[in-house]
RORO-385696 format. One line per 5 residues: number of its first residue (from 1); their letters; for each residue x, y, z of N, C-alpha, C. Coordinates in Angstrom, 3 decimals. Layout:
<recs>
NUM> A> X:Y:Z:X:Y:Z:X:Y:Z; ...
</recs>
This chain:
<recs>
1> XXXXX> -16.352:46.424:5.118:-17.189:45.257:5.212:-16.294:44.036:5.336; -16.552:43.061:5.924:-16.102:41.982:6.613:-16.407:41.308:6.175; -16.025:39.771:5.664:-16.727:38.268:5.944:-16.278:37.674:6.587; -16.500:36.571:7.313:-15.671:35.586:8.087:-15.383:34.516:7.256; -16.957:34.062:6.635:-16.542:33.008:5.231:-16.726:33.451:4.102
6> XXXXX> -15.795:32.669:3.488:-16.087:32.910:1.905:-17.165:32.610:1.539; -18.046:32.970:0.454:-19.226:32.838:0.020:-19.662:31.204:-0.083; -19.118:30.706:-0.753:-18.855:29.636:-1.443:-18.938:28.555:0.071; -18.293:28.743:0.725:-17.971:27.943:2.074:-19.577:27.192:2.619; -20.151:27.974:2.338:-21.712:27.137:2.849:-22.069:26.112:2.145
11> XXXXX> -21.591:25.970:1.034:-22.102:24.842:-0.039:-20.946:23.897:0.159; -19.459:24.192:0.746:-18.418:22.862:1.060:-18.878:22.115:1.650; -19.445:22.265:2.360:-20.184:20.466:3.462:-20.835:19.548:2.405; -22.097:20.335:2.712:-22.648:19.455:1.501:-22.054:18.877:-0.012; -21.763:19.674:-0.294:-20.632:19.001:-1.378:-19.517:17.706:-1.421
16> XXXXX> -18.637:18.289:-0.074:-18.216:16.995:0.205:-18.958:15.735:0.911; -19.461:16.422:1.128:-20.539:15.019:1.730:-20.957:13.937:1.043; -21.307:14.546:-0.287:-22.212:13.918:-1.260:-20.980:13.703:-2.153; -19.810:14.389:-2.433:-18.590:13.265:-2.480:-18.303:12.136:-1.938; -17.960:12.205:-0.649:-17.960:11.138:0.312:-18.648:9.943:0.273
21> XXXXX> -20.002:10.415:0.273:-21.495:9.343:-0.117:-21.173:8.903:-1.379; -20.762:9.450:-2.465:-20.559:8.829:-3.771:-19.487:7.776:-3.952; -17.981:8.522:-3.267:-17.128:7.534:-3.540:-17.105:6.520:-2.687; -17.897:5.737:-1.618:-18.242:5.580:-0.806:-18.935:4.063:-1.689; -20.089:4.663:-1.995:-20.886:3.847:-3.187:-20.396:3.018:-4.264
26> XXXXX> -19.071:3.872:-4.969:-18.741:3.063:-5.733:-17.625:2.091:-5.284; -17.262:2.565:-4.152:-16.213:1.405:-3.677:-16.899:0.276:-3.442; -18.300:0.291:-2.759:-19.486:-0.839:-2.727:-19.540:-1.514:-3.529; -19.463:-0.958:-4.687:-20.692:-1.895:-6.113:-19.383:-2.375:-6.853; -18.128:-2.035:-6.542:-16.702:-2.239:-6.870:-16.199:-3.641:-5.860
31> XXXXX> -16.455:-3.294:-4.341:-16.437:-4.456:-4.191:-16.970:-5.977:-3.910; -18.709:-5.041:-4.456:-19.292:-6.664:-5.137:-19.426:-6.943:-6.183; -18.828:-6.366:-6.956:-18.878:-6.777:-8.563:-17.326:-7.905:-8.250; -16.578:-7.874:-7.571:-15.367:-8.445:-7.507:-15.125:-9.532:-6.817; -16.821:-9.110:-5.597:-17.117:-10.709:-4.915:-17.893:-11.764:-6.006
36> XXXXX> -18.333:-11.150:-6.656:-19.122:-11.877:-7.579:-18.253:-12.398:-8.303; -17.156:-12.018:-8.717:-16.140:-12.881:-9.657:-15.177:-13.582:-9.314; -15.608:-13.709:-7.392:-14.982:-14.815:-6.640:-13.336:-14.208:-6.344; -13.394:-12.711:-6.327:-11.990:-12.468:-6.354:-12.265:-11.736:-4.749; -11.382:-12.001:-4.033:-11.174:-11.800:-2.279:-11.040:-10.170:-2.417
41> XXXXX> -11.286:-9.339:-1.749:-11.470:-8.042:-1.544:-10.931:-7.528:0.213; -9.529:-7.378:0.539:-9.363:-6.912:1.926:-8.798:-5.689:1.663; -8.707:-4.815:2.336:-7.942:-3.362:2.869:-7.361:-3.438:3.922; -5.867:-2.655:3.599:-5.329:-2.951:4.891:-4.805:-1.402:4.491; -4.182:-0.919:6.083:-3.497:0.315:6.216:-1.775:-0.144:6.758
46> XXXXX> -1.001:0.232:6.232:0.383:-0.123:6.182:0.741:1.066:7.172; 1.163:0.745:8.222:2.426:1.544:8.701:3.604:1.591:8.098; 4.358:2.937:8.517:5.642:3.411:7.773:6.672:1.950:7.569; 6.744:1.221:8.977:8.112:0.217:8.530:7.432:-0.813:7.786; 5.723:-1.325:7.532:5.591:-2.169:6.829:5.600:-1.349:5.208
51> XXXXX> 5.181:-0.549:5.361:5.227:0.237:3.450:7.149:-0.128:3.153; 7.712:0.334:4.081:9.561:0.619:3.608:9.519:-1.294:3.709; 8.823:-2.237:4.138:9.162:-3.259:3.638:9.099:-4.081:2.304; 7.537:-3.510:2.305:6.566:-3.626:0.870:7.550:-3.338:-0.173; 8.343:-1.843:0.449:8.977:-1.049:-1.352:9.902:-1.922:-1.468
56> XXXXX> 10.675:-1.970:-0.428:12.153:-2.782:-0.680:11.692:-4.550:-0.949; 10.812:-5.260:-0.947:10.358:-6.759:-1.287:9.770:-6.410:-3.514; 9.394:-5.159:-3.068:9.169:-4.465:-4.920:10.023:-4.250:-5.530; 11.004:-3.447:-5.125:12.272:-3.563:-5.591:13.304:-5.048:-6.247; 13.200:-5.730:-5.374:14.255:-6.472:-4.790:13.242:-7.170:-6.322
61> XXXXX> 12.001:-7.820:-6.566:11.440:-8.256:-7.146:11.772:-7.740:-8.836; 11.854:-6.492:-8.593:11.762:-5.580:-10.018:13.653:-6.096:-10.280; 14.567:-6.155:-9.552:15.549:-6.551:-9.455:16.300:-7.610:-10.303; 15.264:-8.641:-9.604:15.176:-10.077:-10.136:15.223:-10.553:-11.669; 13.695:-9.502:-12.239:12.811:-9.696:-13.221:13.930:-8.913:-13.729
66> XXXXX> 14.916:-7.531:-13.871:16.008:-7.455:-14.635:17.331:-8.373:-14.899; 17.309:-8.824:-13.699:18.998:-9.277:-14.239:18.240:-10.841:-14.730; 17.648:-11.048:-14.354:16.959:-12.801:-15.233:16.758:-12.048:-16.539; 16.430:-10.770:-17.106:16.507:-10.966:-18.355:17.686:-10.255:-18.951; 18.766:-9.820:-18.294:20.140:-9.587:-18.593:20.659:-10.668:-18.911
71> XXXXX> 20.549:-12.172:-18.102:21.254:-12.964:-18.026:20.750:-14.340:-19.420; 20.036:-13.633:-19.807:19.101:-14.177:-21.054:19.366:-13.969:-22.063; 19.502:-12.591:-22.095:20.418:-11.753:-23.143:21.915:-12.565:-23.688; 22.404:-12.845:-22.536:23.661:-12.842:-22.591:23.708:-14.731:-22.986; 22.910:-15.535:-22.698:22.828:-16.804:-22.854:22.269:-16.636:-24.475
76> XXXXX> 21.631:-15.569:-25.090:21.480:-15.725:-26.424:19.842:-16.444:-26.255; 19.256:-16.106:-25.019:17.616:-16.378:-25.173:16.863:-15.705:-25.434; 17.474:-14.349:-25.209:16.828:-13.256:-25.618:16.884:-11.781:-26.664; 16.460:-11.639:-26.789:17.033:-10.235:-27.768:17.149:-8.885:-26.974; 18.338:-8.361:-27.044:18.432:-6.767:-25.797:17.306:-5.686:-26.613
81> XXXXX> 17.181:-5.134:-25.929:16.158:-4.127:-26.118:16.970:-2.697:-26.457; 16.542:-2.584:-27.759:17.049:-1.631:-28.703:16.098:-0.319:-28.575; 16.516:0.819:-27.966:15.630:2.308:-28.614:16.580:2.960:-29.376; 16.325:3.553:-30.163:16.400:4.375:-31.367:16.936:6.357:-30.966; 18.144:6.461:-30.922:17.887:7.609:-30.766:17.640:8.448:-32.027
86> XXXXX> 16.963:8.554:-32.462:16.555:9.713:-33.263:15.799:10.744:-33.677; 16.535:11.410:-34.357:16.171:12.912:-34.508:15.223:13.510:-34.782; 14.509:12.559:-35.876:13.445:13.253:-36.810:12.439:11.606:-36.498; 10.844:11.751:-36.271:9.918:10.768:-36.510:9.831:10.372:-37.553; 10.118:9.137:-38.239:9.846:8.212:-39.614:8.247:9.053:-39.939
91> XXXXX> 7.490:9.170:-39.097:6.055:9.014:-39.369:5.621:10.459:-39.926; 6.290:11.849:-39.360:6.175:12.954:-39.542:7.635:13.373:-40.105; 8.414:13.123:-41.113:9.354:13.841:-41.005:10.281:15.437:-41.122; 9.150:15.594:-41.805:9.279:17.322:-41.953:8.486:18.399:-40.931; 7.989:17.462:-39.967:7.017:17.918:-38.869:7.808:19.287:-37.533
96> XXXXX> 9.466:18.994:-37.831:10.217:19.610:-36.768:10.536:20.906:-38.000; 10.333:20.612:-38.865:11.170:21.782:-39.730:9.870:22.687:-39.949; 8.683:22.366:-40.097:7.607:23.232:-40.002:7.286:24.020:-39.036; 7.385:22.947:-37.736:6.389:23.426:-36.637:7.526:24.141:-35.255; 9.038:23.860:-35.277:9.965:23.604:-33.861:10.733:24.759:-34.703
101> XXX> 10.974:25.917:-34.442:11.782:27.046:-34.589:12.831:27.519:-33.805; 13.302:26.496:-32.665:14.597:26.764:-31.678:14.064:27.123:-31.097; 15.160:27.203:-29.770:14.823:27.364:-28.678:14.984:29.263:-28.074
</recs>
């Protein structure tokens, strides 16, 4: 015995469809809830060399926003950012000796 489709396959249309129709809808009521709060709503589709411009203008930005606060640090405006390496959680400390048995 043969199928050509899977069982299931007759109900994919419709299904996505009424996906489609849904997310569809809420992008609607998403973007008039946003006209209503006077906030501008465009879509655009980026080609490849405008996205590789986008990343590298994000970058270059994320860049900025580090070494301005390196250079803050170092003027004594700021405080460096301290993590903690350690071993055991203050909050649980017997939590590794109960529960973590090696590897």
């Amino acid at each position: 015995m043969t199928f050509t489709n899977s069982p299931a396959a007759s109900a994919r249309p419709v299904k996505t469809g009424s996906q489609r129709r849904w997310k569809l809808a809420m992008q609607s009521a998403r973007q008039q809830a946003l006209a209503e709060k006077g906030v501008r709503v465009s879509l655009a589709v980026r080609t490849g060399q405008q996205k590789k411009h986008w990343v590298a203008e994000a970058t270059e930005r994320r860049l900025d926003r580090y070494f301005d606060f390196e250079d803050a640090v170092k003027a004594g405006r700021q405080k460096p950012c301290v993590t903690l390496n350690r071993t055991v959680n203050p909050a649980y400390p017997d939590w590794a000796e109960k529960h973590y048995h090696g590897d």
